[in-house]
C-alpha positions as CSV (number, residue, x, y, z in Angstrom):
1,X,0.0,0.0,0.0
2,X,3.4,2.2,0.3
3,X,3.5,2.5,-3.4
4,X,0.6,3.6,-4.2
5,X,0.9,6.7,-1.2
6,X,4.0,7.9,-2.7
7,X,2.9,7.7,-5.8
8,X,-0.4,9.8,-4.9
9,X,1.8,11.9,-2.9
10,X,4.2,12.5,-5.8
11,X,1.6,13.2,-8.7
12,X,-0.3,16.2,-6.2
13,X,3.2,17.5,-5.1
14,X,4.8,17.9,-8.0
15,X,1.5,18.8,-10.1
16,X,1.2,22.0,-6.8
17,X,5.1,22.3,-7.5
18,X,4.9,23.0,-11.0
19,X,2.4,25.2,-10.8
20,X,3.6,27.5,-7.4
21,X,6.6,27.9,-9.8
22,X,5.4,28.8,-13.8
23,X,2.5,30.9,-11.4
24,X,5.0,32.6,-8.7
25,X,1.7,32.0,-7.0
26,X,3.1,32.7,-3.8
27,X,3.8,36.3,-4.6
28,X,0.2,36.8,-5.6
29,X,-0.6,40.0,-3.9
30,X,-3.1,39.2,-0.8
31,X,-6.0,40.5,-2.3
32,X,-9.2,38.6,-3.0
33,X,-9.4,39.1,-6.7
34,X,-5.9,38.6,-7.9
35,X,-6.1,35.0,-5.4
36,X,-9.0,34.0,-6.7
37,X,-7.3,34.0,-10.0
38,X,-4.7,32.1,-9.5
39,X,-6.7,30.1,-7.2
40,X,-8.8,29.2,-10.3
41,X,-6.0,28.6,-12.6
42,X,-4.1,26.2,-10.3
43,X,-6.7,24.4,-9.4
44,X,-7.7,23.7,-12.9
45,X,-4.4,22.5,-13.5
46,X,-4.1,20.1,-10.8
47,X,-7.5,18.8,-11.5
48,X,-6.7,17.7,-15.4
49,X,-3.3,16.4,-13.9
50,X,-4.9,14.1,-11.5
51,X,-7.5,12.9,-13.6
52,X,-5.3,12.5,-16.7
53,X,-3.0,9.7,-14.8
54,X,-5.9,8.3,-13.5
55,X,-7.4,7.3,-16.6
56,X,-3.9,6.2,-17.7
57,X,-3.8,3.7,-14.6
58,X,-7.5,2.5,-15.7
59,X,-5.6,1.1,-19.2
60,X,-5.0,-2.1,-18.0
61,X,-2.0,-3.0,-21.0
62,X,0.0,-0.4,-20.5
63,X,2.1,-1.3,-17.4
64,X,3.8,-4.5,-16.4
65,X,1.1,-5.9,-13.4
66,X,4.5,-5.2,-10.8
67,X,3.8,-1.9,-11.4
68,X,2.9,-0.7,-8.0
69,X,2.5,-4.1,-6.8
70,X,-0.3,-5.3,-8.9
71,X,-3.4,-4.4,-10.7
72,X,-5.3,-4.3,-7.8
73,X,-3.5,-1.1,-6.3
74,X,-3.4,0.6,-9.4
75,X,-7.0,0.4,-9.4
76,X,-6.9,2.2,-5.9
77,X,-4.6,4.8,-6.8
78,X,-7.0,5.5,-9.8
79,X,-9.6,6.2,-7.7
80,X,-7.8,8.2,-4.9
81,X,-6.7,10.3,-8.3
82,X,-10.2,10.5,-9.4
83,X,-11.1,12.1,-5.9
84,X,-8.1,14.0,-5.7
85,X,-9.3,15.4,-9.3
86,X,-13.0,15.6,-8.3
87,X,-11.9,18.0,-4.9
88,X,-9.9,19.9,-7.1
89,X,-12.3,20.5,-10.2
90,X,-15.3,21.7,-7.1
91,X,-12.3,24.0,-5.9
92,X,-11.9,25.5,-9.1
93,X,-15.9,25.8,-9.9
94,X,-17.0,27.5,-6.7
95,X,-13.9,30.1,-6.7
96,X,-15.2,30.8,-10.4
97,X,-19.0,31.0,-9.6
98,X,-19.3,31.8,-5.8
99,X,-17.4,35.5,-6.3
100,X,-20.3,36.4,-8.7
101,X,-23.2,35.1,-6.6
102,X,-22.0,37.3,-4.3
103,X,-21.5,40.3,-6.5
104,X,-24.9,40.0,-7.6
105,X,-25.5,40.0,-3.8
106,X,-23.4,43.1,-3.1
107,X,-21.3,41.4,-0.1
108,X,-18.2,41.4,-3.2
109,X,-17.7,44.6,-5.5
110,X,-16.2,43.2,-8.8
111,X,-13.1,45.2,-10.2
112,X,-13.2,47.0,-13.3
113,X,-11.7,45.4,-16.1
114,X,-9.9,46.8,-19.0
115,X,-11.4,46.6,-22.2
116,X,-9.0,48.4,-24.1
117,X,-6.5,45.4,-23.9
118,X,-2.6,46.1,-23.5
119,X,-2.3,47.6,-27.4
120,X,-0.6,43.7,-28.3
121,X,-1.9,42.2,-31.6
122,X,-2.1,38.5,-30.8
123,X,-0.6,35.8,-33.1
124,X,-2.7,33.6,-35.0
125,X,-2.3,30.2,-32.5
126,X,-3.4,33.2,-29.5
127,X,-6.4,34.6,-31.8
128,X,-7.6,30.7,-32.5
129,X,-7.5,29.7,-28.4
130,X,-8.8,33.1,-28.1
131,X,-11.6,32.5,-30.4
132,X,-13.1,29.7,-28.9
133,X,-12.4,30.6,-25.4
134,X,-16.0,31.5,-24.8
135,X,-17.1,27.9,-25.9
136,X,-14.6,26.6,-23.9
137,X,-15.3,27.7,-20.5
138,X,-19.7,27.0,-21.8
139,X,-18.6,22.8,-22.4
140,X,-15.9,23.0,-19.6
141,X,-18.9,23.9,-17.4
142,X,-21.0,21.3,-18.5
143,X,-18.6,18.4,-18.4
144,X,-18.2,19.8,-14.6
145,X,-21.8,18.8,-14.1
146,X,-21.7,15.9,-16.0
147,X,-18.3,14.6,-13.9
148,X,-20.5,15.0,-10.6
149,X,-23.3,12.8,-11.8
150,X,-20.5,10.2,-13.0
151,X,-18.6,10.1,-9.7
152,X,-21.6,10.0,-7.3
153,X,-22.6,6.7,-9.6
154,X,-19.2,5.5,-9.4
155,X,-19.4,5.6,-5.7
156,X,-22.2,4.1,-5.1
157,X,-22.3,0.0,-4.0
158,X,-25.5,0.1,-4.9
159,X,-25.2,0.5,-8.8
160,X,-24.1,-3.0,-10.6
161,X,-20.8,-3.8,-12.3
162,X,-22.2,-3.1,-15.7
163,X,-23.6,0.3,-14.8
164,X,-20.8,1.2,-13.2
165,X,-18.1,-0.2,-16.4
166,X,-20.3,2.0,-19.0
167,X,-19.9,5.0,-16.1
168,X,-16.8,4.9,-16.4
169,X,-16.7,4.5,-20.2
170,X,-18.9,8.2,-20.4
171,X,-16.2,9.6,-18.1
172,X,-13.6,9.0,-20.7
173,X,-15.7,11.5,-22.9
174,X,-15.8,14.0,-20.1
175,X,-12.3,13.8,-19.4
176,X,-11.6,14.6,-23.5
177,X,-13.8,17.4,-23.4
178,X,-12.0,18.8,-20.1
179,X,-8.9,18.5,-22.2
180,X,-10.1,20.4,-24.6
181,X,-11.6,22.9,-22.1
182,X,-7.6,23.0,-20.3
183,X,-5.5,23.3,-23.7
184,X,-8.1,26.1,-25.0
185,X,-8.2,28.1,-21.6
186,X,-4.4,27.4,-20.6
187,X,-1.9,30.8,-21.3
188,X,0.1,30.2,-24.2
189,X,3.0,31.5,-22.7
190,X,2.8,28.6,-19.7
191,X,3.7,25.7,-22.5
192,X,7.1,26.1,-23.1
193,X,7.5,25.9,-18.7
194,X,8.0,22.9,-16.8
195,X,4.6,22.7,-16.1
196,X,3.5,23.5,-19.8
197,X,5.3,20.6,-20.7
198,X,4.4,18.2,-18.0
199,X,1.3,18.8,-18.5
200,X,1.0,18.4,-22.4
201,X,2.6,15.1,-21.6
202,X,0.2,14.0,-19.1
203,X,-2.5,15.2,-21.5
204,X,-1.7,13.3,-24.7
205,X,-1.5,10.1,-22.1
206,X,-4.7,10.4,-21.1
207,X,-6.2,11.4,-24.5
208,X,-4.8,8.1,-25.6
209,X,-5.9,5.7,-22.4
210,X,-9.1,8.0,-23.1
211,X,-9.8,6.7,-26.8
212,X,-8.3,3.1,-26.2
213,X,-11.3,2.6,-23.4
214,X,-13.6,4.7,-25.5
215,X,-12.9,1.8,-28.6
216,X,-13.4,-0.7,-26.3
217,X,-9.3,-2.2,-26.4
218,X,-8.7,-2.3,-23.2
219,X,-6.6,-5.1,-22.1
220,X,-7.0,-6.6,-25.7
221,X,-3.3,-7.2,-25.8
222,X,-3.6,-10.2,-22.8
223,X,-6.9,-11.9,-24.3
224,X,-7.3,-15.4,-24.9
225,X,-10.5,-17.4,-26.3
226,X,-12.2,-20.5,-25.0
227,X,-14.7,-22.6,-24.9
228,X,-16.7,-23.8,-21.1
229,X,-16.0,-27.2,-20.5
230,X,-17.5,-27.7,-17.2
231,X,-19.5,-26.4,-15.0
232,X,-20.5,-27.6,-11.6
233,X,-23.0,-25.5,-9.4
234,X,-22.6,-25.3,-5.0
235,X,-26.2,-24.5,-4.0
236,X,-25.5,-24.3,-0.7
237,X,-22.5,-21.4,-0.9
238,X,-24.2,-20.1,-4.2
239,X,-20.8,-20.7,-5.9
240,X,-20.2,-21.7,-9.5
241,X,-17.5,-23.9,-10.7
242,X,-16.2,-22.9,-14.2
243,X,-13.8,-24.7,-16.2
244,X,-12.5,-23.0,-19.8
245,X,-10.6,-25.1,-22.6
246,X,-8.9,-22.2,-24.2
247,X,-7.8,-22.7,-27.6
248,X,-6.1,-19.7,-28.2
249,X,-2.6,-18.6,-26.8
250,X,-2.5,-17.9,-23.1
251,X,1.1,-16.7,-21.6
252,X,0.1,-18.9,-18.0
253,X,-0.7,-17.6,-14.5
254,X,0.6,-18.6,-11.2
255,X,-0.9,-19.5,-8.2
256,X,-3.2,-16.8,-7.0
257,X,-3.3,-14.4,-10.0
258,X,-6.9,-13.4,-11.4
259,X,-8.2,-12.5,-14.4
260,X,-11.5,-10.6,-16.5
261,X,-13.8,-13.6,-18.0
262,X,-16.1,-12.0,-20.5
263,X,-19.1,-14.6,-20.5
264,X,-21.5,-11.6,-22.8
265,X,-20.1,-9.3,-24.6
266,X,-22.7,-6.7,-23.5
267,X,-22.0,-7.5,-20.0
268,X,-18.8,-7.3,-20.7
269,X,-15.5,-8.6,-18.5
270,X,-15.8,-9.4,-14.9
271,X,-13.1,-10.4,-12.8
272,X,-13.1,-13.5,-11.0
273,X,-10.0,-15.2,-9.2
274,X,-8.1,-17.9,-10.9
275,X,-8.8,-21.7,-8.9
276,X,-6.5,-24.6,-11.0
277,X,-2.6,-24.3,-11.7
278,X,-1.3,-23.8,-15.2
279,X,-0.8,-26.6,-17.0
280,X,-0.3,-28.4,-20.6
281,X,-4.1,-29.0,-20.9
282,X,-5.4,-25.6,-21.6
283,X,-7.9,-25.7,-18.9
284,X,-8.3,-22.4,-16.8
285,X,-11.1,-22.3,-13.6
286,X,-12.8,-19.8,-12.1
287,X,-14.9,-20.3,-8.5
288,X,-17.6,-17.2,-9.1
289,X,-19.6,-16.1,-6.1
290,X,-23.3,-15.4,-6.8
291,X,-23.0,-11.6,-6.0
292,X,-24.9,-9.1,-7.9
293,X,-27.7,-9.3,-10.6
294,X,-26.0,-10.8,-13.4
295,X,-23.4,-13.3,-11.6
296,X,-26.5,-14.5,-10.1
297,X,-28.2,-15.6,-13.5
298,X,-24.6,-17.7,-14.8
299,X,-26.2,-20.6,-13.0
300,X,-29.1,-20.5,-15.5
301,X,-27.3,-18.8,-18.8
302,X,-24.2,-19.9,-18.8
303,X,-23.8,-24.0,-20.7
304,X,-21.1,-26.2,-21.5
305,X,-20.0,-25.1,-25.0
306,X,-20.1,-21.8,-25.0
307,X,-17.6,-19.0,-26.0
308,X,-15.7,-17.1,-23.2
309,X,-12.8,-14.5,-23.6
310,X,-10.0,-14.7,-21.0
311,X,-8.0,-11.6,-20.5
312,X,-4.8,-11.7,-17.8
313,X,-3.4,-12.6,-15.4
314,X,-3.4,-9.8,-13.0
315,X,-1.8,-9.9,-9.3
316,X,0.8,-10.3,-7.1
317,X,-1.0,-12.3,-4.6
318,X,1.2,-15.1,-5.4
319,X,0.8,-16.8,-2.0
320,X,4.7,-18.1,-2.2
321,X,7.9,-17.3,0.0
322,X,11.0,-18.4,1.3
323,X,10.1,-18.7,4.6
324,X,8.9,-22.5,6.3
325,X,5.7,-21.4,7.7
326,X,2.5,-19.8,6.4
327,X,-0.5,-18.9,7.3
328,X,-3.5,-18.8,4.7
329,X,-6.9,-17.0,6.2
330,X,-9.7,-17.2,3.7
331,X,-12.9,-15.4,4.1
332,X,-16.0,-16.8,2.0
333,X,-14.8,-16.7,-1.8
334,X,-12.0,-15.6,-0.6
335,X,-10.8,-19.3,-0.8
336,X,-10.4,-19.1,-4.4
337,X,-6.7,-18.0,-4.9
338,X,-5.4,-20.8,-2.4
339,X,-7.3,-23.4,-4.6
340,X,-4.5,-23.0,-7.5
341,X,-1.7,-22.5,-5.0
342,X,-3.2,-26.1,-3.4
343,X,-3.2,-27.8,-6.5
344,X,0.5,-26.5,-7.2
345,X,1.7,-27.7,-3.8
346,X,0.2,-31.3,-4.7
347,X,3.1,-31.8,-6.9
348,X,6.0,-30.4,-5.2
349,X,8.3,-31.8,-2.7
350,X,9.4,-30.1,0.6
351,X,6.4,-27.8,0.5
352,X,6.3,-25.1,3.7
353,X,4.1,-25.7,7.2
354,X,0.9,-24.2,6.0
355,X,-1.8,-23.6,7.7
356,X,-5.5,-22.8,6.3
357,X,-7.9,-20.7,8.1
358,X,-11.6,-21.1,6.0
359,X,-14.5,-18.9,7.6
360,X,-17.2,-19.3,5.9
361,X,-20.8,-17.9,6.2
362,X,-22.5,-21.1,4.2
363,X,-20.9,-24.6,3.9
364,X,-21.6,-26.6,0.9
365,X,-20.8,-30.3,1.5
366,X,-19.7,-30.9,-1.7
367,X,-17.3,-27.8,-1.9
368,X,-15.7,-28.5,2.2
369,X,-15.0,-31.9,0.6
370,X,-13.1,-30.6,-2.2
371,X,-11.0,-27.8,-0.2
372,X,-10.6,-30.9,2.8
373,X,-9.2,-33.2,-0.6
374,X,-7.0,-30.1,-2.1
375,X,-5.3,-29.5,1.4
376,X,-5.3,-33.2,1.7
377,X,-3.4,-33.9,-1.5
378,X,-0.8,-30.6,-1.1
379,X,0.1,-31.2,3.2
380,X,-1.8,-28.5,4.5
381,X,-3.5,-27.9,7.6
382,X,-6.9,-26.7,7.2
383,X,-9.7,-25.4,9.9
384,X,-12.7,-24.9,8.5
385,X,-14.7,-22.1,10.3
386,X,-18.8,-22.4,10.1
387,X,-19.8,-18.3,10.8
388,X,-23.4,-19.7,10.6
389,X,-23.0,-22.0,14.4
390,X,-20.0,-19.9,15.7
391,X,-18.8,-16.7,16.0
392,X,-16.3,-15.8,13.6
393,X,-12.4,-16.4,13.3
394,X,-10.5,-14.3,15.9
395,X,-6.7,-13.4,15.7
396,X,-6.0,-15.1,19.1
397,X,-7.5,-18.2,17.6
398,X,-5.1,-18.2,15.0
399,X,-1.8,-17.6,17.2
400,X,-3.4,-20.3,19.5
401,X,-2.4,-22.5,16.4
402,X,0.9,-20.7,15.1
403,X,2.2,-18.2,17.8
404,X,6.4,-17.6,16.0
405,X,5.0,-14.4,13.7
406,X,8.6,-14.0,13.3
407,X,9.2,-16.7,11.2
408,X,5.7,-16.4,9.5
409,X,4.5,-15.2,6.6
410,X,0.7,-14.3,6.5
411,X,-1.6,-14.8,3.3
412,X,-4.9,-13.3,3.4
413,X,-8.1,-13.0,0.8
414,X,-11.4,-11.8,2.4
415,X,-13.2,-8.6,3.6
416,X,-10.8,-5.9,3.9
417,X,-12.1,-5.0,7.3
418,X,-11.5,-8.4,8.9
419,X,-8.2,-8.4,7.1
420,X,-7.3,-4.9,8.8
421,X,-7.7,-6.1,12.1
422,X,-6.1,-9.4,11.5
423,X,-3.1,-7.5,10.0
424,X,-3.1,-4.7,13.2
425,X,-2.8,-8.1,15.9
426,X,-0.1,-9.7,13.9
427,X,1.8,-6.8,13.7
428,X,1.4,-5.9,17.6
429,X,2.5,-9.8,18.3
430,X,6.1,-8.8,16.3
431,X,5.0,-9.7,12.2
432,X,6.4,-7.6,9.8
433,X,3.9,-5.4,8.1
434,X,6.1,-6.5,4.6
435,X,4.7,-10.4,5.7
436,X,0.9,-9.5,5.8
437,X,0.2,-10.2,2.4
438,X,-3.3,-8.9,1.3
439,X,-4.7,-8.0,-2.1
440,X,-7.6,-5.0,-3.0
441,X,-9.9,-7.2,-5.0
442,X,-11.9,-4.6,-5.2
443,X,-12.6,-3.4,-8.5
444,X,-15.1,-0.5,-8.1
């Protein structure tokens, strides 16, 4: 999580940085006028800056998935940039419209401006940005009350996962059209600074990660085709068991990486953790959770036969180390990225002391069996927590079982919250913070 706070840190610093020094802001004269200016112009600036690199980050091909330790934190720094943006786009709005509410209120006297101009003719690249700079700030506006719409949707639990993938697609178009609004409104003297620059290059990023999701080729470089080969249904934990025969090239995955399964091209790709090792059949399998309206109808749409697309793998959660003792703590579907790892282990000699920890809210028979076989097969302790008849898992339980933290590394996949307060006693009882080992599968 390190990474991705410098990194947020580093984007809003140097963005404020750039601008302080093209602006000499600081040596604005303390007056409300000329501060509202700047305020306005800076703000602007960093609010174009934050949102470009976040739609970069949203382009899935573009960076190697160690790039701030996995897909799953770029996705959280996206969104800490989108806020970041959001904050700084309201900033700019209200210092632009609350000065003239209160004009028109006569609390604020508004200065006299002159209309004569300095005397200057303007060149002809000034005259075209100055031609359109009416338009400009009309759409710039707009797209303003558009972005609030988008980012109170994208918020939202509530909304589904499609909903929420074709939000994300419209923001893309508001984005563009707050380029356009930035190039048109920014000084033409500011491009040849630092932050000119910077920012032109931040801008053509974005424009580009902006069209690629707009064209719908996002992650189209790591997509594989297949075919369902088997599906097996857990009533009782509302889990579905689905196997793919790709026939198309597929680079491999290791234990614990996941991937985006696109079942309906109208739906479009959902991601789902990878269950089975990688292997010289072809086969890839996926353990979905019925959560949300449409994983909820694959049970009844989905058949043996029918054409998937594969794209991936994504994650560092690659449940391995050097050291001789592990703990694994799963939390309902959670279980899913020890099922490769398990079927990994089976095959390899001189595995570590694991230990599974496997709360879960409701047991299928069928499924207990098959995590009891796995462990079974690969050495590994496994305690097998029913939340339904007991309260659930507690971090005393667990160092009631394995109590040396200092010679343990801890793997965990479940609700963040549970995994927080797992992480906080582990540390407290002398693990390293580096040996908590905990992905952000969330996606929204």
């Amino acid at each position: 999580m390190k990474s991705i706070h410098y990194a947020l840190i580093a984007i809003l610093t140097t963005s404020l940085a750039l601008w302080l020094g093209t602006e000499h802001a600081l040596s604005t004269p303390l007056h409300f006028w000329p501060l509202r200016k700047t305020i306005i112009y800076g703000s602007g600036i960093i609010a174009i800056i934050a949102m470009s690199f976040g739609t970069l980050l949203a382009i899935r091909q573009f960076f190697s998935d160690s790039f701030l330790d996995g897909l799953d934190k770029r996705y959280k720094l996206h969104k800490w940039l989108g806020i970041a943006g959001f904050v700084a786009a309201v900033t700019h709005w209200l210092f632009i419209k609350a000065p003239k509410w209160l004009v028109d209120l006569d609390i604020l006297i508004k200065p006299i401006k002159n209309k004569h101009g300095n005397g200057e003719s303007l060149s002809w690249l000034a005259n075209f940005f100055d031609y359109q700079r009416h338009f400009a700030k009309d759409i710039g506006e707009w797209a303003f009350y558009a972005l609030i719409i988008l980012v109170l949707l994208m918020l939202s639990k509530k909304i589904t996962y499609k909903l929420a993938r074709q939000s994300h697609k419209l923001m893309t178009v508001v984005y563009l059209v707050l380029v356009y609004h930035s190039v048109v409104l920014m000084k033409i003297a500011d491009w040849v600074t630092p932050m000119g620059i910077f920012l032109m290059l931040v801008l053509v990023a974005g424009s580009v990660s902006a069209l690629i999701s707009l064209f719908g080729k996002v992650g189209s470089a790591k997509q594989a085709h297949g075919q369902i080969s088997t599906l097996q249904h857990y009533t009782d934990n509302k889990v579905l068991a689905v196997t793919i025969q790709l026939t198309t090239p597929w680079s491999g995955h290791d234990a614990g990486q996941y991937a985006f399964v696109t079942f309906d091209k109208k739906e479009g790709p959902h991601p789902f953790s990878i269950t089975s090792s990688w292997g010289d059949s072809g086969d890839i399998s996926f353990n979905i959770k019925q959560i949300g309206d449409y994983v909820n109808t694959l049970p009844s749409s989905l058949a043996v036969g029918d054409d998937v697309i594969v794209e991936g793998p994504y994650g560092n959660f690659n449940i391995d180390s050097d050291k001789q003792q592990h703990i694994w703590i799963a939390g309902g579907i959670g279980i899913a990225p020890f099922l490769s790892r398990l079927d990994s282990l089976a095959n390899q000699e001189n595995t570590p002391d694991i230990t599974l920890f496997y709360t879960t809210r409701m047991p299928d028979d069928a499924f207990i069996k098959q995590v009891n076989n796995r462990c079974e097969r690969a050495g590994v302790t496994v305690h097998i927590i029913n939340t339904k008849q007991r309260s659930g898992l507690t971090a005393a339980e667990i160092a009631a079982v394995v109590n040396n933290f200092s010679t343990t590394d801890v793997w965990f996949c479940g609700p963040a919250k549970f995994g927080n307060i797992l992480k906080s006693h582990f540390v407290k009882a002398g693990l390293s913070r580096h040996d908590f080992h905990q992905e952000l599968f969330d996606m929204r």
